[in-house]
C-alpha positions as CSV (number, residue, x, y, z in Angstrom):
1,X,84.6,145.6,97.5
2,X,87.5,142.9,97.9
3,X,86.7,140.0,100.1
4,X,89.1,138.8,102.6
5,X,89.2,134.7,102.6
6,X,90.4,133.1,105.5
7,X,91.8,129.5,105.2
8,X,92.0,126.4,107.5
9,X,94.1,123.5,107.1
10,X,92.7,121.5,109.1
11,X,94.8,118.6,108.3
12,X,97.6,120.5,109.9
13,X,95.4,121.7,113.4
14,X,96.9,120.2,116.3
15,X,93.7,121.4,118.5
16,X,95.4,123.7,120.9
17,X,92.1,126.2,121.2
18,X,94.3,129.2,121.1
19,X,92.2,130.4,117.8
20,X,88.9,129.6,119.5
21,X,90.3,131.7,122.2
22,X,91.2,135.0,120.5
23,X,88.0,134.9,117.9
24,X,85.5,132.9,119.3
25,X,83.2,134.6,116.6
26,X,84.3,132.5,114.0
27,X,86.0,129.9,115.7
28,X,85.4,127.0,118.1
29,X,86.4,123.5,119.2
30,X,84.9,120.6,117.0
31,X,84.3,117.2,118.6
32,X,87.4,115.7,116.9
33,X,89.7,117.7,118.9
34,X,90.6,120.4,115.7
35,X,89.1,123.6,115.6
36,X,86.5,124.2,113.3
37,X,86.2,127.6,110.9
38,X,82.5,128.5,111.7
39,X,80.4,128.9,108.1
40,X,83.7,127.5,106.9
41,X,82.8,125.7,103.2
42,X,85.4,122.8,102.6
43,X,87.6,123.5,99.9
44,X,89.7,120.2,98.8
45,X,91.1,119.3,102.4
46,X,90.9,122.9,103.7
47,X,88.2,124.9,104.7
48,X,87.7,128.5,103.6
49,X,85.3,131.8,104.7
50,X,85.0,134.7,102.4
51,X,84.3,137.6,104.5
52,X,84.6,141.7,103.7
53,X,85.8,142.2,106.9
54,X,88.3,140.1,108.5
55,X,87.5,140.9,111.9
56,X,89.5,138.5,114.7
57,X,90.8,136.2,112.1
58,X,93.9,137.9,111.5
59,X,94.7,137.8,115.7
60,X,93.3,133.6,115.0
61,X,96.0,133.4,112.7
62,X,98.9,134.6,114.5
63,X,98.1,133.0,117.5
64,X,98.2,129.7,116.0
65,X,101.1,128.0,116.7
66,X,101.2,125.6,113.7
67,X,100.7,128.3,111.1
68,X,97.2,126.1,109.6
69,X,94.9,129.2,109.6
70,X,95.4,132.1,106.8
71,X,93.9,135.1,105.9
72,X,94.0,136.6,102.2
């Protein structure tokens, strides 16, 4: 089975919560005002989650106004 991999540039998050809103699963409000990719692993200065099913993070995604979360 394929994994999905979901991406956050966190470098790029501007905090607005509206991904901690829609998939509160997988995502929530860190202390430095980003969001933070829950079991996220850090990958260079992103973070990344392999999951098989992609779930909420897709709605995350496309909620975000600054286009820093992606799902492959």
């Amino acid at each position: 089975m394929d994994m999905a991999k979901v991406i956050h540039e966190k470098d790029v998050c501007i905090g607005c919560g509206a991904c901690a809103a829609v998939c509160p699963k997988y995502w929530e409000m860190a202390g430095d005002g980003k969001a933070h990719l829950k079991g996220g692993k850090p990958a260079g200065s992103n973070f990344e989650l392999e999951l098989a099913d992609v779930e909420c993070n897709k709605d995350a995604a496309s909620s975000c106004p600054v286009n820093c979360i992606k799902v492959k």
